[in-house]
C-alpha positions as CSV (number, residue, x, y, z in Angstrom):
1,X,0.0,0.0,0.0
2,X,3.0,2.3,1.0
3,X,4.5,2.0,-2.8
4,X,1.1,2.4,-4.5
5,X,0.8,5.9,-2.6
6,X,4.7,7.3,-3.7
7,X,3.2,5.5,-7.2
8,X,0.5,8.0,-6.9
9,X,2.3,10.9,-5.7
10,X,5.2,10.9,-8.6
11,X,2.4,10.6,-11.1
12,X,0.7,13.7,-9.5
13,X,4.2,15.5,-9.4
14,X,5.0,14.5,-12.8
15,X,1.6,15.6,-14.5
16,X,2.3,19.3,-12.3
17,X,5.3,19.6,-13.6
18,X,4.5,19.1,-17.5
19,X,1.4,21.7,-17.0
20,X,3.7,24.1,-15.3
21,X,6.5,23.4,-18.5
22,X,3.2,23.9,-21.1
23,X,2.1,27.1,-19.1
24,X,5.0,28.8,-19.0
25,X,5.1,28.0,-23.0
26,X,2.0,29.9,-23.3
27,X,3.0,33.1,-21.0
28,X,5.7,33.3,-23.6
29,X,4.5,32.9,-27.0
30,X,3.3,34.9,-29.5
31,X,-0.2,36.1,-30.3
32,X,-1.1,37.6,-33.3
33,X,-4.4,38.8,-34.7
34,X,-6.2,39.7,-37.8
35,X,-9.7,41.6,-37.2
36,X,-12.1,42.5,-39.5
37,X,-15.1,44.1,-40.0
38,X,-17.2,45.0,-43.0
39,X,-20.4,46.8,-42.8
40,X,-20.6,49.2,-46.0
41,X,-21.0,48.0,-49.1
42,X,-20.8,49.1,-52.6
43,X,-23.1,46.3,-54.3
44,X,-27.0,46.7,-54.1
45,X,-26.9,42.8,-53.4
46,X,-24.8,43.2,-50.3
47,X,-27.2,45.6,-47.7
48,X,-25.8,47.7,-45.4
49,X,-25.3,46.1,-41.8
50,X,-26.1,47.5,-38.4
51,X,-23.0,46.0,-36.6
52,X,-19.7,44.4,-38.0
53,X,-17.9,47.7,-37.1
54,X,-18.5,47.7,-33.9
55,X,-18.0,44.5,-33.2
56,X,-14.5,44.0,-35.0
57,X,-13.2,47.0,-32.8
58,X,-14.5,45.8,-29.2
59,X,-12.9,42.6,-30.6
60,X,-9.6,44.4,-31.0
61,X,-9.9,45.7,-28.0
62,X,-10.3,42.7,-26.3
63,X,-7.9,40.9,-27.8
64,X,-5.1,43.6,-27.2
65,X,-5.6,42.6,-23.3
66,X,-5.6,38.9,-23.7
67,X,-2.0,39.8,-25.3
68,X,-2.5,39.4,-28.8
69,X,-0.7,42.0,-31.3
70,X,-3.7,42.8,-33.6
71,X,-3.6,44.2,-37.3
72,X,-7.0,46.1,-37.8
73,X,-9.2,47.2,-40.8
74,X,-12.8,48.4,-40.9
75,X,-14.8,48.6,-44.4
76,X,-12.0,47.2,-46.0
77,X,-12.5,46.3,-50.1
78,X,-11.3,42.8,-51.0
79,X,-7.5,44.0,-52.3
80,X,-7.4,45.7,-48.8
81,X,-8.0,42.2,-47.0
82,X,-6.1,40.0,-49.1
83,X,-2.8,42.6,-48.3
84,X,-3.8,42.5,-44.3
85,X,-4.0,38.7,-44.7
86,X,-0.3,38.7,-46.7
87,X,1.3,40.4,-43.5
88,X,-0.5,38.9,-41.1
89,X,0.3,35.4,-41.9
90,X,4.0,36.3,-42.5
91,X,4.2,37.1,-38.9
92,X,2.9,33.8,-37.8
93,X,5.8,32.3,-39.4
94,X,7.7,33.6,-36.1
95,X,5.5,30.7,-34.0
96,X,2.6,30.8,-31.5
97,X,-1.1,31.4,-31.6
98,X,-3.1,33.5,-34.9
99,X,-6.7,34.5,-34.6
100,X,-8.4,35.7,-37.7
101,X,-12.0,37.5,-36.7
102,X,-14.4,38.6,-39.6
103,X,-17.8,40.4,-39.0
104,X,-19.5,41.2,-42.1
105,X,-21.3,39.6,-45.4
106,X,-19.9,36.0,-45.8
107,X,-21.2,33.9,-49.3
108,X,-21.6,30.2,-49.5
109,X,-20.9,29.4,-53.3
110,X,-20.8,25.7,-55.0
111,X,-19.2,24.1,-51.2
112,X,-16.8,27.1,-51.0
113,X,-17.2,30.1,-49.0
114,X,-16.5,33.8,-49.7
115,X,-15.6,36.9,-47.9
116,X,-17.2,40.1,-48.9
117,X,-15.2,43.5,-49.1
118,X,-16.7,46.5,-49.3
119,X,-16.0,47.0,-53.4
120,X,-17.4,43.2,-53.8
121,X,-19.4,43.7,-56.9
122,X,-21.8,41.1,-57.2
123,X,-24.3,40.8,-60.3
124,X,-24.7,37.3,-60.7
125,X,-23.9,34.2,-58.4
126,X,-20.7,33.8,-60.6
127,X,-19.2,36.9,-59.4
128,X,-18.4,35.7,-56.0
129,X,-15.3,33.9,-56.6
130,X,-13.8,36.6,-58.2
131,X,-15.4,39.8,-55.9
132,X,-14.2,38.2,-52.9
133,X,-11.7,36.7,-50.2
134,X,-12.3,33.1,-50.4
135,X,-12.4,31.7,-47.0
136,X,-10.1,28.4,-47.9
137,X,-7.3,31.3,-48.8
138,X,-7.4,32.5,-45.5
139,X,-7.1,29.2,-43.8
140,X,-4.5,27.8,-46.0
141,X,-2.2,31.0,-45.3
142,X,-2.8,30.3,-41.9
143,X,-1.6,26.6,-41.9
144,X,1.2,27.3,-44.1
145,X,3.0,29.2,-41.4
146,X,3.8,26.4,-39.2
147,X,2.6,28.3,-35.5
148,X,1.6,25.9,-33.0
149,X,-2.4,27.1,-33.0
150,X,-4.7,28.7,-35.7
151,X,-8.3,30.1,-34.3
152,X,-10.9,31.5,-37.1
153,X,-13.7,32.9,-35.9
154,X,-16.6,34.3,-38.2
155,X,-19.5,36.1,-37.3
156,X,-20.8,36.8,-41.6
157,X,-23.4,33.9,-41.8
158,X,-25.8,36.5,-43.8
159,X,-28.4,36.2,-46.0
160,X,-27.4,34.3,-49.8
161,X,-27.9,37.8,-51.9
162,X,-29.0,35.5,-54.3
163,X,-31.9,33.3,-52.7
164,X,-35.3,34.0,-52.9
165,X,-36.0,32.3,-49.9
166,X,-33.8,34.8,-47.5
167,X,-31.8,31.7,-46.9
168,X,-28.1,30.9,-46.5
169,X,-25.1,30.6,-44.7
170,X,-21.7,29.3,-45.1
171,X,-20.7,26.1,-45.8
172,X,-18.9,23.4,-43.5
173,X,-15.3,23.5,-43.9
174,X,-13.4,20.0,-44.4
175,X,-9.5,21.6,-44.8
176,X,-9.0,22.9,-41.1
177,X,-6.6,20.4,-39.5
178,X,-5.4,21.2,-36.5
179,X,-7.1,24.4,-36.2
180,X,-10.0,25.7,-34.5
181,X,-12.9,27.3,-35.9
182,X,-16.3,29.0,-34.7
183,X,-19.7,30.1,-37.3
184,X,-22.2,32.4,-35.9
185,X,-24.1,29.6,-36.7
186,X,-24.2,26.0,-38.4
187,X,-23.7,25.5,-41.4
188,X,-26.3,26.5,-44.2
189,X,-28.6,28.3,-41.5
190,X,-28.4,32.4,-41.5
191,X,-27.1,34.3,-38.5
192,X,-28.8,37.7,-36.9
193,X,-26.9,41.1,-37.1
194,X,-28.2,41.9,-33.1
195,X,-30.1,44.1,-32.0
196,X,-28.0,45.8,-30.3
197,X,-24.3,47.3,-30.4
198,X,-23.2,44.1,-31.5
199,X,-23.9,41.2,-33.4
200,X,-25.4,38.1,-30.7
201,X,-22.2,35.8,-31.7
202,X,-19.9,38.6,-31.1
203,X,-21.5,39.8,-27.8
204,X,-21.6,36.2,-26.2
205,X,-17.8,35.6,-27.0
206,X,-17.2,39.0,-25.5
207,X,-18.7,38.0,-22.7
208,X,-16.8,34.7,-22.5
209,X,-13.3,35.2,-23.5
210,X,-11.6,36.8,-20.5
211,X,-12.7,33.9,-18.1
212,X,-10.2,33.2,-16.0
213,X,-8.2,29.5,-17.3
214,X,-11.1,28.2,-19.4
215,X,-10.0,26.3,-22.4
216,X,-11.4,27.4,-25.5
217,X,-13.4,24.4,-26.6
218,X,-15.3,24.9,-23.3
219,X,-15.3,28.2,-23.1
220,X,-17.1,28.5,-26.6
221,X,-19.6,25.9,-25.2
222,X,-20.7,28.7,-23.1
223,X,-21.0,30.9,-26.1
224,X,-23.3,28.4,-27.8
225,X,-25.7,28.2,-24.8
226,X,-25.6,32.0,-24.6
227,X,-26.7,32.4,-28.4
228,X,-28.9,29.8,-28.1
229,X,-31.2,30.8,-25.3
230,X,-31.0,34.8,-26.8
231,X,-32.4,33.9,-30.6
232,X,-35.0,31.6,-28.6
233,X,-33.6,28.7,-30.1
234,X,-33.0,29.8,-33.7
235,X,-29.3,30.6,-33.8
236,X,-27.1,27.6,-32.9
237,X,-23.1,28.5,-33.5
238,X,-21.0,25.5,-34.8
239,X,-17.4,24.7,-34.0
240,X,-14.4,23.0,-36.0
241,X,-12.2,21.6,-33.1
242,X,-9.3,20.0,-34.5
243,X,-7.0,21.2,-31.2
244,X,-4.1,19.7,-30.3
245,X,-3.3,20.2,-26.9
246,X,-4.8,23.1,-24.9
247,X,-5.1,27.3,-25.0
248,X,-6.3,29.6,-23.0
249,X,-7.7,33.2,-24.1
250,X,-6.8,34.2,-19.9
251,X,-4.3,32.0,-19.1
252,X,-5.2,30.2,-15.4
253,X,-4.0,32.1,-12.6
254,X,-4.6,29.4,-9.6
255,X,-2.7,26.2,-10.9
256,X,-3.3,24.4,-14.2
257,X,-6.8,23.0,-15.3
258,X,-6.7,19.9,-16.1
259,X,-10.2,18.2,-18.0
260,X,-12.0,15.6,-15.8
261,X,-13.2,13.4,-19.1
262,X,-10.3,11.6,-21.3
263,X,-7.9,13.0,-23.5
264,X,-8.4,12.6,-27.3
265,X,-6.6,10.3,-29.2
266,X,-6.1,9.0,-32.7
267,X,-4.8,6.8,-34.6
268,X,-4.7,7.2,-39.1
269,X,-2.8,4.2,-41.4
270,X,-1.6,5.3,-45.1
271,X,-3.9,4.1,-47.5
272,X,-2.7,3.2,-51.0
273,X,-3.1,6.2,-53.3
274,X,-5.1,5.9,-56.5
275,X,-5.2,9.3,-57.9
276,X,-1.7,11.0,-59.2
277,X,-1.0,14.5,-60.4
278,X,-0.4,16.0,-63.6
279,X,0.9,19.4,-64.5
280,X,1.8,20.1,-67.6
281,X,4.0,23.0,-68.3
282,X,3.8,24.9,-71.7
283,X,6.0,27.4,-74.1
284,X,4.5,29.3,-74.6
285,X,3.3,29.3,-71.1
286,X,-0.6,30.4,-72.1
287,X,-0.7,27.7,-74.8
288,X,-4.1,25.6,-73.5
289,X,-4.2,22.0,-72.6
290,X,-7.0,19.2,-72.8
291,X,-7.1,15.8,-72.0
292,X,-9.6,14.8,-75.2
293,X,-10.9,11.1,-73.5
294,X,-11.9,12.1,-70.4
295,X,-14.8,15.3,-69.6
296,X,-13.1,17.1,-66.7
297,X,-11.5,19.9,-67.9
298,X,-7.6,20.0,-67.6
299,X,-6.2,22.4,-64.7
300,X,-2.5,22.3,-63.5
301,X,-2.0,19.9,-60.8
302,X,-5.1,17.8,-61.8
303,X,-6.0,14.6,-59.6
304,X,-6.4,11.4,-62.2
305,X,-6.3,7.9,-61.8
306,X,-3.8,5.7,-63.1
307,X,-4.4,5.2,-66.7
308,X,-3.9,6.3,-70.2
309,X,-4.8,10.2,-71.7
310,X,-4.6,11.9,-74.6
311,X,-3.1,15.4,-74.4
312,X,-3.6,18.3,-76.9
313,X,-1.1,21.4,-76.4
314,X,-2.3,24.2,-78.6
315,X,-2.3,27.5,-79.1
316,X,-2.8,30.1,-82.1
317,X,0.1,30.6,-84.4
318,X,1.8,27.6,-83.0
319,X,1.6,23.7,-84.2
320,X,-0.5,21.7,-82.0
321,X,0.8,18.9,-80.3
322,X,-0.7,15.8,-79.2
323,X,-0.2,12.5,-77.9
324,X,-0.7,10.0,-74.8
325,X,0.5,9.6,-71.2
326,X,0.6,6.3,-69.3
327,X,-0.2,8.3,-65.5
328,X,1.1,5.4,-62.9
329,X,2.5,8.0,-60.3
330,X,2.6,12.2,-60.1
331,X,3.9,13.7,-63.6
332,X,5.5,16.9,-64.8
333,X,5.7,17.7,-68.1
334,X,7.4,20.1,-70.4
335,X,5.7,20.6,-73.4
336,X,7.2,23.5,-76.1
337,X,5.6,24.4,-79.5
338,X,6.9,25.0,-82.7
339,X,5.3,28.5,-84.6
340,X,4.1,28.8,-87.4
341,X,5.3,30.3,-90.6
342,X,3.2,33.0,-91.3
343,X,3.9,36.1,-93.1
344,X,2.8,38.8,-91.4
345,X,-0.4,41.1,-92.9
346,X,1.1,44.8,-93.0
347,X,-1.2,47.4,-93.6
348,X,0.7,51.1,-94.1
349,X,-2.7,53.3,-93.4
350,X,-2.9,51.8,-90.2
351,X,0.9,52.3,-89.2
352,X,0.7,54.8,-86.7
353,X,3.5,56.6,-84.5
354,X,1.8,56.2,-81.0
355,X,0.1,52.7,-82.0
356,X,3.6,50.8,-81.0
357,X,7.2,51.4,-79.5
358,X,10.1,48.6,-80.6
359,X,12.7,48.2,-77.3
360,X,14.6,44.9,-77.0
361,X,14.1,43.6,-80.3
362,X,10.1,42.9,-79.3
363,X,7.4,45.3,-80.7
364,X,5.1,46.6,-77.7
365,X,1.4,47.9,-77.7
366,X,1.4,51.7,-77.4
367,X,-1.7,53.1,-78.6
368,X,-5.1,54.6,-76.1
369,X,-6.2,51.1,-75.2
370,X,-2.5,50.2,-73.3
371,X,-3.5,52.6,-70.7
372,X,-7.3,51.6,-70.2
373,X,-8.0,48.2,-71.1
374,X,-8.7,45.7,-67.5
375,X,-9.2,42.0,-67.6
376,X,-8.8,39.1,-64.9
377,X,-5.3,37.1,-66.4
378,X,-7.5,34.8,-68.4
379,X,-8.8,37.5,-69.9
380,X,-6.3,39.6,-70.3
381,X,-4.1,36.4,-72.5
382,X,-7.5,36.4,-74.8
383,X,-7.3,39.9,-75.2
384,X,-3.9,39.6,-76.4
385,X,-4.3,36.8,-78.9
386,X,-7.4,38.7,-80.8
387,X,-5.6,41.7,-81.1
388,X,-5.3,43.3,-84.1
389,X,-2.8,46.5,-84.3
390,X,-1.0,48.0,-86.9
391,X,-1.7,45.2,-89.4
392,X,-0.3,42.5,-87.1
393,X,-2.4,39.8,-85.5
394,X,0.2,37.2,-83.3
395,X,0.3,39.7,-80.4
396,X,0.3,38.1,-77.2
397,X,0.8,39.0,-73.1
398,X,4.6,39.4,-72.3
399,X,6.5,37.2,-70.2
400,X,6.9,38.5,-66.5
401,X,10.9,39.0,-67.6
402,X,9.7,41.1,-70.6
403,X,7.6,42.7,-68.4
404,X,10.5,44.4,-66.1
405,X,13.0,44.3,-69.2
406,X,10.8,47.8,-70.2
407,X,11.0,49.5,-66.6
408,X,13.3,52.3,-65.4
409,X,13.1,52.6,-61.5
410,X,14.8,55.9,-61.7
411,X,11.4,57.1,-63.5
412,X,7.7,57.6,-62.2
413,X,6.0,55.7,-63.5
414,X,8.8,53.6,-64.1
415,X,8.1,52.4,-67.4
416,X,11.1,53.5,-70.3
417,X,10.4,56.8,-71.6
418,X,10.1,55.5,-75.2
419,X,6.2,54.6,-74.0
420,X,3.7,57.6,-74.2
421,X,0.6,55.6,-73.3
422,X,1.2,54.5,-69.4
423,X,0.4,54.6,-66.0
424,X,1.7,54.1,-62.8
425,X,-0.7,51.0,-62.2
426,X,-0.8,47.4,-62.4
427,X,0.4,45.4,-65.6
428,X,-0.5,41.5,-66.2
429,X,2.2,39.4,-67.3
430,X,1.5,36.0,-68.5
431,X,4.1,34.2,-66.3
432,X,1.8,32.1,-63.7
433,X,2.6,30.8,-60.4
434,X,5.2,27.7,-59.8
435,X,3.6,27.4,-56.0
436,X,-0.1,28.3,-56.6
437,X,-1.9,27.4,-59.7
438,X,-4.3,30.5,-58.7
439,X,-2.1,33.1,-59.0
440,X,0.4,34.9,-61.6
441,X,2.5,37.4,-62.1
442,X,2.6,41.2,-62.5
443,X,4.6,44.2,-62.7
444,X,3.3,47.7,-60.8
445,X,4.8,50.5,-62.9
446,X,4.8,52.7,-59.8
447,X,7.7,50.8,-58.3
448,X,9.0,48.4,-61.0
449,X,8.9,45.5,-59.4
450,X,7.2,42.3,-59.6
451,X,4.0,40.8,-57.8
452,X,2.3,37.8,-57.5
453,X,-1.5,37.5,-56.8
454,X,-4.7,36.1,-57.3
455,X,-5.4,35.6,-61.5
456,X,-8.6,37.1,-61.0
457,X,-8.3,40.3,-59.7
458,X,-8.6,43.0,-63.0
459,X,-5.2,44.4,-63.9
460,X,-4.3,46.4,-67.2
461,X,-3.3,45.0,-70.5
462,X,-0.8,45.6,-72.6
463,X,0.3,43.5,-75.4
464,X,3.5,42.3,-77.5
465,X,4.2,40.4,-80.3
466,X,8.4,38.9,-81.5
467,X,10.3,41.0,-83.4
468,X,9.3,44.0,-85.7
């Protein structure tokens, strides 16, 4: 009996002194926050709101004495969010504990769900993807870091702007590993501005968050009661709790707390993988790709199963390539096409001094349109290839190195001075992204240097074709 009680005691000591190591982790590390909150809107689809405002800055506030450095932004349009998101992610690189908060419209759209800033132009349904901060973005940025805790919390379960019903909501979310995440409400129902001064999601987690060494799975149990018995039963939040190991939003002050019921575990085997990827890469790099015996469109990285396909590689004023692929494990291939000889059609009434400017042994477009037409990157390579200027038709979208070849960073704008027809704006290049098949590269003549984002965000055009 005398041995089963020192048993006891070293096991009590032991289990003290890990909580005290994991406590004194948490007084240490980092806390970073991004807060939101959108309530004006440009878009008759998106109504104005009575509350996001205020409840993104009492959230700051709060947050700010639970320790947490907090970037800020109020009626924020979508290019605003997605550079608050860029630095607030890179500081979670530095380790500890993010927190995203958004109040505001959020969109469910085909499974996905969407963030609305204030400039979020919606006309049709198919507008949200690219009027919008797409929720997986946020969460993927978030992961990527490599902190030890991720916490998203979203009170923008509105009304669908394009239901008849009223309905709505915002879809489950099935990429979250190892985070934490809390809805207004579940998924698919529509949660209530409030009231009040603040949303009843936001107010209840006000209410909640400074409780003295509450973990935050039970701590937002509270919160669900709370918004539960105020909406009389109509409003149910929904949690994501994929936490490994414990945080605090007030870190215990009287010893460690220590949960009465037992600890999660887990167990996952490898299974045997039946899709592979495939990527092919092109040059030109906007020549298009189709895999003619299956119907899924092709896409880089695509997810096939093991088999054969046929691959067609074309692109105008090129020779089109095909042929087939045995896909038994994840492929990259390099593809280059040969052009065509054509003679070009030269037409001398349409010559015209300010229609072009030849720099670097490549002829660029110079005429009125340079400076004002705006497409997404798709559309910007379409505009491109149906071009016709000064009796030429192969002009294309440059190459992110042409693209800096014709800057001059002692100038503003710093394009060369041999182009009349500029801007100090944003200029598409048709080099994509190696890491994320959404995005590609652009050139901001303001500075002269190069930027990566989102392909469809509307940049300007301007167009070159080889030689003169």
């Amino acid at each position: 009996m005398r041995y089963l009680i020192v048993l006891v005691l070293f096991i009590t000591i032991t289990l003290h002194a890990n909580n005290d190591r994991a406590l004194q982790m948490m007084k240490t590390e980092q806390r970073v926050a991004l807060v939101i909150g959108n309530n004006k809107y440009n878009s008759d689809r998106l109504p104005t709101l009575r509350n996001p405002v205020n409840d993104a800055k009492s959230m700051r506030d709060k947050l700010k004495t639970l320790g947490f450095k907090v970037y800020y932004g109020e009626n924020l349009n979508v290019r605003e969010m997605d550079k608050k998101l860029r630095s607030f992610s890179s500081k979670l690189r530095n380790g500890g504990v993010g927190l995203f908060f958004f109040a505001g419209h959020g969109v469910e759209s085909q499974g996905s769900n969407y963030l609305m800033g204030k400039d979020s132009n919606l006309l049709d349904k198919e507008d949200i993807a690219y009027e919008s901060l797409e929720l997986n973005k946020v969460i993927d940025k978030m992961k990527n870091s490599g902190n030890r805790l991720n916490i998203v919390l979203l009170d923008a379960c509105r009304n669908d702007p394009f239901s008849r019903s009223g309905g709505g909501g915002l879809a489950k979310v099935d990429n979250a590993k190892g985070m934490f995440i809390a809805y207004a409400t579940s998924p698919g129902d529509v949660a209530s501005d409030g009231s009040g001064k603040h949303g009843v999601f936001t107010q209840e987690i006000l209410n909640n968050i400074d409780a003295n060494g509450i973990p935050i799975g039970r701590m937002f149990k509270r919160v669900k009661k709370g918004v539960y018995a105020k909406t009389n039963q109509r409003q149910r939040p929904w949690t994501h709790d994929d936490v490994i190991g414990d945080f605090f939003f007030r870190l215990p002050t009287n010893g460690y707390y220590v949960s009465p019921k037992k600890q999660s575990s887990y167990s996952f085997k490898n299974s045997k993988a039946t899709h592979f990827n495939l990527t092919v890469n092109t040059n030109p790099s906007d020549a298009k790709v189709y895999i003619t015996n299956i119907k899924p469109r092709y896409y880089d990285g695509i997810r096939l199963k093991k088999g054969s396909y046929n691959i067609k590689v074309k692109r105008d004023g090129y020779i089109t390539k095909e042929g087939t692929i045995e896909l038994i494990n994840d492929l990259s291939l390099d593809i280059s096409l040969q052009k065509e000889r054509t003679k070009a059609v030269y037409k001398s009434n349409n010559i015209s001094s300010r229609d072009t400017v030849t720099l670097n042994g490549l002829m660029w477009q110079d005429n009125k349109a340079s400076k004002t037409i705006r497409r997404d990157w798709r559309g910007a390579k379409d505009y491109c290839r149906a071009l016709t200027l000064s009796g030429y038709n192969d002009w294309r979208l440059p190459s992110i190195d042409e693209l800096v070849s014709i800057t001059d960073r002692s100038r503003e704008p710093t394009v060369k001075k041999e182009f009349r027809n500029t801007n100090s704006d944003y200029y598409w290049s048709s080099s994509p992204s190696v890491s994320d098949s959404n995005e590609a590269w652009y050139v901001y003549f303001g500075y002269g240097h190069p930027f990566c984002t989102q392909k469809h965000w509307h940049y300007y055009v301007r167009c070159v074709r080889d030689g003169q």
